[in-house]
C-alpha positions in Angstrom: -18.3 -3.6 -13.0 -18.9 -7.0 -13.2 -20.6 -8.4 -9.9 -18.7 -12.0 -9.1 -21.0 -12.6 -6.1 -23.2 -10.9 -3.4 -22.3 -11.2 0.1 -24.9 -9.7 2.6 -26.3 -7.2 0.3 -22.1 -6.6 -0.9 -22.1 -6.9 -4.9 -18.4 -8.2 -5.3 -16.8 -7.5 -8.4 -14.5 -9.8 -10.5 -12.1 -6.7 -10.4 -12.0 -6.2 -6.4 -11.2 -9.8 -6.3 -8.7 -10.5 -8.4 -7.1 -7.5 -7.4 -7.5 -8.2 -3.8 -5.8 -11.9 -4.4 -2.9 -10.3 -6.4 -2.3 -8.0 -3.9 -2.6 -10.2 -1.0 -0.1 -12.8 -2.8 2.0 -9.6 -3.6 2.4 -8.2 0.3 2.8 -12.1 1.5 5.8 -12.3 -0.6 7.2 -9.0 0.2 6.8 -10.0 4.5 9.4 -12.7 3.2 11.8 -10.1 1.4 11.8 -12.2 -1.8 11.9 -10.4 -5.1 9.1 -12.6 -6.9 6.9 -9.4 -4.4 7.1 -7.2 -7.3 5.3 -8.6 -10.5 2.7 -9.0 -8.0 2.6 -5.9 -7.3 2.6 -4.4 -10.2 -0.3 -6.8 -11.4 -2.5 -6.3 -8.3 -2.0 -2.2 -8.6 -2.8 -2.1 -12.4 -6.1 -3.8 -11.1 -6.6 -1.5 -8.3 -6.1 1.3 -10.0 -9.1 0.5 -12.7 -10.9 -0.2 -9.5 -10.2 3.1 -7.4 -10.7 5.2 -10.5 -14.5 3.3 -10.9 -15.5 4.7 -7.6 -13.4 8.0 -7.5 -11.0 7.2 -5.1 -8.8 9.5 -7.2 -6.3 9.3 -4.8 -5.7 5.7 -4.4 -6.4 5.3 -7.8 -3.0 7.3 -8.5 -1.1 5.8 -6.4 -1.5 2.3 -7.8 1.1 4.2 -10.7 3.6 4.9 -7.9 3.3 1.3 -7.1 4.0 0.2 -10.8 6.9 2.0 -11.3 8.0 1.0 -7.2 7.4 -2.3 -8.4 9.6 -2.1 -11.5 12.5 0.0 -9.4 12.4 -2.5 -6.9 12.4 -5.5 -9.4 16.2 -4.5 -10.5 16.8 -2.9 -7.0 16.8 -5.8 -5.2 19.3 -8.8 -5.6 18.0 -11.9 -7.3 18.2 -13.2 -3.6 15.4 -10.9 -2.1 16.2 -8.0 0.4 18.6 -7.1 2.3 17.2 -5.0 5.8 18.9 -2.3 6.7 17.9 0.5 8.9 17.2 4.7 8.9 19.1 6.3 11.0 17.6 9.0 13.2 17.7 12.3 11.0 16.4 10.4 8.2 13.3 9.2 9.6 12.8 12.8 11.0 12.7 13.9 7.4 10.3 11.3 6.1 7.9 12.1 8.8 8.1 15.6 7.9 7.8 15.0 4.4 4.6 12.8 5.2 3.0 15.6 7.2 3.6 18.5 5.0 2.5 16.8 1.6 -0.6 15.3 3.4 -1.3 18.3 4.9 -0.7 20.4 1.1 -2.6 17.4 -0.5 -5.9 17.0 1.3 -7.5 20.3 0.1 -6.4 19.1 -3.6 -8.2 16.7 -3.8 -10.9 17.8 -2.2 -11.4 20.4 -4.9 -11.0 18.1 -7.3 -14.1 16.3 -5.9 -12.5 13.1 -4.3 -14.5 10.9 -2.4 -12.7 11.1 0.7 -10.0 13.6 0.9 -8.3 13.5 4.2 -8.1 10.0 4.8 -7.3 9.1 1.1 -4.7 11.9 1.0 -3.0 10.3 4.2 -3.0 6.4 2.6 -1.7 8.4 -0.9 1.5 9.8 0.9 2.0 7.3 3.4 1.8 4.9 1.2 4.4 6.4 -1.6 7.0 6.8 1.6 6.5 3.0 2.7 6.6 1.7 -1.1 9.8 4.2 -1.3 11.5 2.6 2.2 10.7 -0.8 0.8 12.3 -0.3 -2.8 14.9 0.9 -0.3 15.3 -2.0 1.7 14.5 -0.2 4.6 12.5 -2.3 7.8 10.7 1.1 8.9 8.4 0.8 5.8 6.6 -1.8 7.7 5.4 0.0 10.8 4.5 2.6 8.4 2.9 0.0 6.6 1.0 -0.3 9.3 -0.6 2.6 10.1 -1.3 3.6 6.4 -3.1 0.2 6.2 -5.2 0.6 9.5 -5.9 3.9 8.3 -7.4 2.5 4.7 -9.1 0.0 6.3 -11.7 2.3 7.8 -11.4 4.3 4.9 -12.7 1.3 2.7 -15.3 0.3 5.4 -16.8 3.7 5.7 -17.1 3.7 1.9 -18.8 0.7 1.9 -15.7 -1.5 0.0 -16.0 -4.4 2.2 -13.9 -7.0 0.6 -11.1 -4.3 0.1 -11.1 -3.7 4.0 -10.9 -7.0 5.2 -8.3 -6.9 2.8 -7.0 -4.2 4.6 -7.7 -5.6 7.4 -5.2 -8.5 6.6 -2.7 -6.2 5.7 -2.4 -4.3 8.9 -1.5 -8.0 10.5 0.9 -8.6 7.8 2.5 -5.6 8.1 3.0 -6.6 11.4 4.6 -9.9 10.6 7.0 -7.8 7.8 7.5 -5.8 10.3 9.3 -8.1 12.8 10.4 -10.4 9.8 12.6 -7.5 8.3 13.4 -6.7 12.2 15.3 -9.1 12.3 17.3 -9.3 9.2 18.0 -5.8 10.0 20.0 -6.3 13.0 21.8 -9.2 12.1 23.1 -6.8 9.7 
């Protein structure tokens, strides 16, 4: 990969830059609920994707497809006027949790036969992320606290692997899911 600049020993590549910005422009829009979130999105995980496969985080790398086709579903999803929060009821977040725990618990040992670079943890961010993408498309505010965790989780993923810019990245994203978080909150109930 190209090497954009070195930072403290980090050798930045063009690619985990301009996928970073994409994405960062991507999840900024999506905080806001307008629908403009999803070419973004689809840009920034056609990058990431390239960039996860370079350094066999097979996982992630996979999911950045999920995200493309998210992105497109949620393109003619969502009104021309952005989302519209609405919330789980009780039983329904019960199943996604279960859902969440049984595939991560049926994927980690995948792909760590499969060689992955960091199984567990990138298992966890694989499923977790799907179900948030999938509650988004859906309109749903509990993506965002989900959000969340799946993003504090890759943060450490990233810095243990040594991906610095991606986990400040990450880093950012774990704030901003708090802001969607309370943004969506609120549209929710005035529903």
């Amino acid at each position: 990969m190209f090497t954009l600049v070195t930072i403290w020993g980090y050798q930045l590549s063009f690619l985990e830059f301009i996928a970073a910005v994409t994405s960062f422009i991507g999840v900024g829009y999506g905080i806001t609920g307008k629908r403009i979130t999803w070419p973004w999105w689809i840009i920034s995980s056609a990058l990431y994707a390239i960039f996860f496969y370079k350094v066999d985080l097979l996982a992630s790398a996979a999911l950045q497809f999920v995200f493309i086709a998210a992105a497109i579903w949620g393109w003619f999803g969502w009104a021309p006027t952005g989302a519209v929060a609405g919330k789980l009821t009780r039983r329904a977040m019960a199943y996604w949790g279960i859902g969440l725990m049984a595939s991560w618990i049926f994927l980690s040992p995948v792909l760590n036969s499969i060689g992955a670079a960091a199984a567990k943890s990138d298992s966890f961010i694989l499923i977790g992320s799907f179900i948030a993408q999938l509650l988004m498309v859906y309109e749903k505010y509990e993506n965002w606290p989900l959000w969340f965790i799946v993003d504090a989780v890759a943060t450490i993923e990233y810095f243990v692997l040594g991906y610095w810019f991606t986990g400040a990245l990450y880093i950012a994203f774990t704030i901003m899911a708090l802001l969607g978080w309370r943004a969506w909150l609120k549209k929710a109930t005035r529903t």
